[in-house]
C-alpha positions as CSV (number, residue, x, y, z in Angstrom):
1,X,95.8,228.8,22.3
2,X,97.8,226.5,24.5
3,X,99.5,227.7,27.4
4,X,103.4,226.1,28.1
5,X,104.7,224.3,31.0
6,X,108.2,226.2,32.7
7,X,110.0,224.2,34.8
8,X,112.1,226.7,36.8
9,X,115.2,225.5,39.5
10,X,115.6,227.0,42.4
11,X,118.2,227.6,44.9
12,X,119.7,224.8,46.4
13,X,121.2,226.5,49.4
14,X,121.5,230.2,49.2
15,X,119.0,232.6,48.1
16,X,120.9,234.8,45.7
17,X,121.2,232.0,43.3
18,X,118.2,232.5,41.9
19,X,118.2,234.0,38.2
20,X,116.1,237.4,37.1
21,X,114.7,235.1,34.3
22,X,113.6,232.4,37.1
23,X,111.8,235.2,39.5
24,X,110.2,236.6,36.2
25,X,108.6,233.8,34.6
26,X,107.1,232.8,38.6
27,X,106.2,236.5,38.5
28,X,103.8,236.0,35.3
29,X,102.7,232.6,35.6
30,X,99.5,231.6,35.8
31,X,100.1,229.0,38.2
32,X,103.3,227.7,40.3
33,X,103.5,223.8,41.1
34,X,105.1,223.4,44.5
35,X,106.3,220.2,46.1
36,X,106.3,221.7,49.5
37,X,103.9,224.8,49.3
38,X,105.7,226.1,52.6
39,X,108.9,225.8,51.4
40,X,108.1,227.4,48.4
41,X,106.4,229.9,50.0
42,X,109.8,231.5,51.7
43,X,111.7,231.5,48.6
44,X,108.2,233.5,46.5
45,X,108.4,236.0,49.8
46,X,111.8,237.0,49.1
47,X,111.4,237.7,46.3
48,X,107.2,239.2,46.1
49,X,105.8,236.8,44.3
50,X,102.6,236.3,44.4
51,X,101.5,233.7,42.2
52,X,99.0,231.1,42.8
53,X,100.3,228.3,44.4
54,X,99.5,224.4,44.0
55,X,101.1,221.7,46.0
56,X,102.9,219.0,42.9
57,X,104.8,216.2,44.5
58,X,105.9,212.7,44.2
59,X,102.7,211.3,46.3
60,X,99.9,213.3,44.2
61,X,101.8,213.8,40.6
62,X,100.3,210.4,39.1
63,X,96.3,212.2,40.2
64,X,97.4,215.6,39.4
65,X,99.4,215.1,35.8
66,X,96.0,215.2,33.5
67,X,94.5,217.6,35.2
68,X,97.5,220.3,35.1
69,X,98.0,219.3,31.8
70,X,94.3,219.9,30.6
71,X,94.7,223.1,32.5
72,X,97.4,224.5,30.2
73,X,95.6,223.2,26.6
74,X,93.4,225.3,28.2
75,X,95.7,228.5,28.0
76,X,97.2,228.7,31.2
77,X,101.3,229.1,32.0
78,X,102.0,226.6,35.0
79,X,105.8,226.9,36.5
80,X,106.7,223.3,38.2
81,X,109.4,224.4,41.3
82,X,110.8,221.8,43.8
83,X,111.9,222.5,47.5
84,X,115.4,222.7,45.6
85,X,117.2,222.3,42.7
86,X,116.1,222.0,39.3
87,X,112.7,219.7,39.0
88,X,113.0,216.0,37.5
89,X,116.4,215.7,39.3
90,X,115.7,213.2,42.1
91,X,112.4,215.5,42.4
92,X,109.0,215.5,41.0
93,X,108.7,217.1,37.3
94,X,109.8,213.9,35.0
95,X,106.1,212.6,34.8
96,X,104.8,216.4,34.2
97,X,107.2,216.8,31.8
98,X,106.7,213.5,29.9
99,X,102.9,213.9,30.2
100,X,103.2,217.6,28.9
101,X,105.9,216.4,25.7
102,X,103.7,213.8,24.2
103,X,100.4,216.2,24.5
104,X,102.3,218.5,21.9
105,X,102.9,221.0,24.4
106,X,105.8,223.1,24.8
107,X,108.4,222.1,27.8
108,X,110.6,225.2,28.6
109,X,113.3,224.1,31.3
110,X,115.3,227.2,32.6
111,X,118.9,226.5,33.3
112,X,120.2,226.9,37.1
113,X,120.7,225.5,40.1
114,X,121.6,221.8,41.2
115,X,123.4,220.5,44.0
116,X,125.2,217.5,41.6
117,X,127.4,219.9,39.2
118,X,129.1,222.0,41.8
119,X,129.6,218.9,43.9
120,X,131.7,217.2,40.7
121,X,133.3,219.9,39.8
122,X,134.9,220.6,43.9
123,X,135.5,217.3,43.7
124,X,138.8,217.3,42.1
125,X,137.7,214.0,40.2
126,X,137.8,214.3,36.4
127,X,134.3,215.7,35.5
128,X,135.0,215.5,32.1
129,X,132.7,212.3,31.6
130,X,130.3,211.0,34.9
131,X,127.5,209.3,35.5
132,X,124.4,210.4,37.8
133,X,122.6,207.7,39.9
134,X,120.7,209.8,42.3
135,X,119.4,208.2,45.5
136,X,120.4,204.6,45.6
137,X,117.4,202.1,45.7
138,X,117.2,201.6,49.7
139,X,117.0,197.8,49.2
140,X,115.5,196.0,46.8
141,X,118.3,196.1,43.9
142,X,120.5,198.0,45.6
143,X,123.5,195.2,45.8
144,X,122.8,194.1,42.1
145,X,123.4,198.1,41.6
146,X,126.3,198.7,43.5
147,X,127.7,195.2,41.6
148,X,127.4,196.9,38.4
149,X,128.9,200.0,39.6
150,X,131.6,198.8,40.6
151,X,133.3,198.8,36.8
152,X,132.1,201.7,36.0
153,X,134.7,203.9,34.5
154,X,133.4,206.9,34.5
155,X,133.0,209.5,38.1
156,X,129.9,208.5,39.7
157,X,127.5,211.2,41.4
158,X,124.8,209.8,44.2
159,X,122.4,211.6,46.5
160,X,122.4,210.6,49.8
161,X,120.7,211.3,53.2
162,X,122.9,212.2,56.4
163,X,121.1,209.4,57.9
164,X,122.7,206.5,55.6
165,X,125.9,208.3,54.4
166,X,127.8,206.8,57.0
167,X,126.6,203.0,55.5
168,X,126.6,204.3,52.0
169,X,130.3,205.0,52.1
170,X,131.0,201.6,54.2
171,X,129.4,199.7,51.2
172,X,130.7,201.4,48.6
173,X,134.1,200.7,50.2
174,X,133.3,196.9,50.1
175,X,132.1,197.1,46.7
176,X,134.0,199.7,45.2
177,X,137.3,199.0,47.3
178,X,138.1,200.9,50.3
179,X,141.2,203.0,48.5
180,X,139.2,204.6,45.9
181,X,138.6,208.0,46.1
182,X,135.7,210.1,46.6
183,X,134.3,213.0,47.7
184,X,131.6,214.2,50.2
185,X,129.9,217.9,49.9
186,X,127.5,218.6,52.5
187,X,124.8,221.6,52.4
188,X,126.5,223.1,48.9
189,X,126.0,226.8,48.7
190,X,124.8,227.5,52.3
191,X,126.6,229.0,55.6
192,X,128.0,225.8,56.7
193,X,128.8,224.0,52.9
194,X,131.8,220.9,53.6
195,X,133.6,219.0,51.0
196,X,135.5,216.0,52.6
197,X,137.8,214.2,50.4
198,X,140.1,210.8,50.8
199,X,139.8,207.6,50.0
200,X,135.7,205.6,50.7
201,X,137.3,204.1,53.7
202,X,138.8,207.0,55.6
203,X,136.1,209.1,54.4
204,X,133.6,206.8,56.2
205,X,135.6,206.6,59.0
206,X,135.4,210.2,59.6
207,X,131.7,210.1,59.4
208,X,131.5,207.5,61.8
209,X,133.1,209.8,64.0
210,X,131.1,213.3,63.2
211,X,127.8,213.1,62.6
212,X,126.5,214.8,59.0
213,X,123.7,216.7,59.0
214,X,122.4,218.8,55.7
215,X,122.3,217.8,51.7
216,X,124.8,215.3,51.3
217,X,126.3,214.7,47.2
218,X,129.1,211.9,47.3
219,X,131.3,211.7,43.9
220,X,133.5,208.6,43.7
221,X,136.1,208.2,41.1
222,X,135.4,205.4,38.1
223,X,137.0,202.1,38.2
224,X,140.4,201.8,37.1
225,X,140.8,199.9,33.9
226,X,143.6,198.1,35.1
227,X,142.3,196.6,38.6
228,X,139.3,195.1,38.9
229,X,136.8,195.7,42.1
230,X,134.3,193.4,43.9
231,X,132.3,191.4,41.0
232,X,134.1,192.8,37.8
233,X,136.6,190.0,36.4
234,X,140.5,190.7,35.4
235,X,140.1,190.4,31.5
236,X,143.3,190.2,29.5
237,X,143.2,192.0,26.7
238,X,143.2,188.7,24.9
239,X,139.7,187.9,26.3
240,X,141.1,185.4,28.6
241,X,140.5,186.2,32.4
242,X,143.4,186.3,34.7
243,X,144.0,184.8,38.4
């Protein structure tokens, strides 16, 4: 009998976010997927599990895939972690996942932690619809991207690294217009968590000024359907575009 793939989230931040479900089913599996077996391996300490543990992560998943998933046809239980967060969200686990789904096997995705849902809800931006992008591409398509974002109606959520926040928010200000509003958190859920709010200009100012350090989630309000931003024209609701 076929085994079943668990992919279990883990705290972003603090410890104590992790569920009794999530430290049971790593208790009993078979086998735990880590992308960082030595960052996993604080978090199983804590709490005494002693599973065996397999490194799973972006640069080996395409090699490792068919081989994990032979593994569990085979009968065993395999629970796919990440450093942080719940796995397939700007981590490894999508291709697992996919590769698991169309083999007939059963995907069982525990709910918990992930750093993009308290970020929207701090925010104070409406929440009620959003979008997710993740990490922006670095480069190539990035402008195209931001081009298309920029009419977006809906919040936007992005990951970023402290390293290019400070040019993240300087573009996104060109693109988006520097008055709209947004939202940084910084290291959500640990000692030292930040949410810095204002408009993409100010905001990116401030950075300039203090250096970030930590996970870094910006939310940025939607478009307003009344002004357009950089690349999106002023359409009358007539269909005829104004000056």
């Amino acid at each position: 009998m076929a085994g079943k793939l668990y992919i279990v989230p883990t705290p972003v931040g603090n410890l104590e976010d992790m569920t009794f479900r999530a430290v049971r089913v790593l208790k009993e599996a078979d086998l735990i997927l880590a992308e960082d077996t030595r960052t996993s391996s604080v978090l199983l300490h804590h709490y005494d599990i002693h599973g065996r543990l397999q490194s799973h992560h972006k640069f080996n998943e395409h090699q490792t895939a068919d081989m994990i998933k032979e593994r569990i046809l085979a009968g065993l239980n395999v629970a796919l972690i990440s450093d942080a967060g719940t796995p397939g969200i700007s981590d490894p686990g999508f291709l697992l996942a996919r590769t698991c789904a169309v083999e007939g096997i059963e995907v069982e995705t525990l709910p918990g932690p992930t750093a993009c849902i308290p970020a929207i809800v701090s925010s104070g931006l409406p929440c009620d619809r959003f979008c997710f992008e993740g990490f922006l591409p670095v480069k190539k398509g990035r402008q195209t991207l931001l081009k298309e974002l920029a009419s977006e109606t809906r919040t936007m959520v992005f990951y970023e690294s402290p390293y290019r926040l400070v040019k993240t928010l300087q573009q996104f200000a060109e693109y988006f217009g520097p008055e709209r509003e947004c939202s940084v958190a910084r290291e959500i859920s640990k000692v030292h968590e930040e949410h810095r709010r204002g408009p993409l200009a100010e905001v990116a100012a401030w950075y300039g000024e203090h250096e970030p350090k930590g996970e870094i989630v910006i939310v940025v309000a939607g478009a307003s359907k009344q002004r357009p931003t950089k690349g999106e024209k002023d359409t009358r609701e007539d269909g005829t575009e104004g000056r």
